[in-house]
N, C-alpha and C positions, 0 to 999 in steps of 0.2 A: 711229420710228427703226428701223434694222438693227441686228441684232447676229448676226452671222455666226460668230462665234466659237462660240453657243451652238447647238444646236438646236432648241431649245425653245424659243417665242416667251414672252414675261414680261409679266404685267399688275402695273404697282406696287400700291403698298396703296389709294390710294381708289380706283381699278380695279377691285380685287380683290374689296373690302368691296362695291361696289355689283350688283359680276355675281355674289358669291355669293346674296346678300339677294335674286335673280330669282330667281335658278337655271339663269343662263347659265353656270356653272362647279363643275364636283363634284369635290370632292376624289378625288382617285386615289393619293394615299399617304400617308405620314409627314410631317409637317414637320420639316424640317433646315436644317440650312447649307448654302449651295450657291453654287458658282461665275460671281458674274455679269460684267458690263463691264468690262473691264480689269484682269481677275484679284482684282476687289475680290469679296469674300462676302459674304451676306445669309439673314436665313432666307425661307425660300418654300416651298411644297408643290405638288406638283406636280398636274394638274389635267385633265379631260376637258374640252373645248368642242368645241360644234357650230359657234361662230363663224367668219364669212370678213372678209376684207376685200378687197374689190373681186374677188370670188370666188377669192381664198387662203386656201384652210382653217390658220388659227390652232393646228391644234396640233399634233403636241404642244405641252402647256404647263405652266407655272410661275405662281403668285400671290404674291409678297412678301407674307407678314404675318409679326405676332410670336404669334397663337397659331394654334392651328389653323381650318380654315373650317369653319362652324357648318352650312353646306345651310338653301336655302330651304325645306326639306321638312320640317325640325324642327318639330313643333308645341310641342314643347316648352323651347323656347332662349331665353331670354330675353337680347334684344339692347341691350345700352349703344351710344350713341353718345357721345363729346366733344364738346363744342363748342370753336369756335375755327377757325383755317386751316385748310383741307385742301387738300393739294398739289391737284391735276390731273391726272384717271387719266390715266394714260400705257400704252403698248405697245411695247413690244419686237418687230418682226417678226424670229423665227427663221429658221436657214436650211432648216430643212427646210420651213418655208411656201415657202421661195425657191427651190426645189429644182428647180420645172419651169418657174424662167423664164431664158430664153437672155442677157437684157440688160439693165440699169438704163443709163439716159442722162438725166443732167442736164442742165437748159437756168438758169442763172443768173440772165440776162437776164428771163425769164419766170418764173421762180423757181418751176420746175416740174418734175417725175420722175419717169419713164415706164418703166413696166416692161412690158417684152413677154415673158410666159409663157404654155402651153400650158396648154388648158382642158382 
């Protein structure tokens, strides 16, 4: 998904929980409240990544959780999981990931979305 409103692209919480547990994502500040889709709030902390998607650099970014992120680098953290449903990480593409592309065009028909931006 887009969210243009934001700058910061968003990883929801099993998103979050599983790129922190690599160490695809370090904490970069405080956890707060913070402004996401549709003027609705959530807490998230915001995040460093090296991640692209389809060579779009990912960040800045944000991770929805309710505490803070623990880092793969902790040798000392000990990690609970729940069991039970877990959503499906999801992503938020920011607009500043979208920043150096000139066009999105939708084809329905093919059910397909073509972003032409500069490398």
């Amino acid at each position: 998904m887009f969210d243009l409103n934001n700058a910061r692209s968003t990883f929801n919480r099993s998103a979050a929980s599983h790129l922190d547990q690599s160490g695809a994502i370090v904490a970069e500040g405080e956890l707060g409240e913070m402004s996401m889709l549709l003027g609705l709030h959530a807490q998230a902390q915001p995040v460093q990544t090296s991640l692209a998607l389809q060579g779009l650099a990912l960040g800045p970014a944000v991770a929805r959780t309710r505490a803070p992120l623990l880092g793969a680098l902790d040798e000392e953290t000990l990690v609970v999981v729940a069991e039970g449903e877990e959503a499906p990480p999801r992503l938020w593409v920011g607009r500043s990931a979208l920043a150096s592309c000139s066009s999105i065009t939708v084809n329905r028909r093919t059910r397909t979305l073509t972003l032409e931006c500069a490398s």
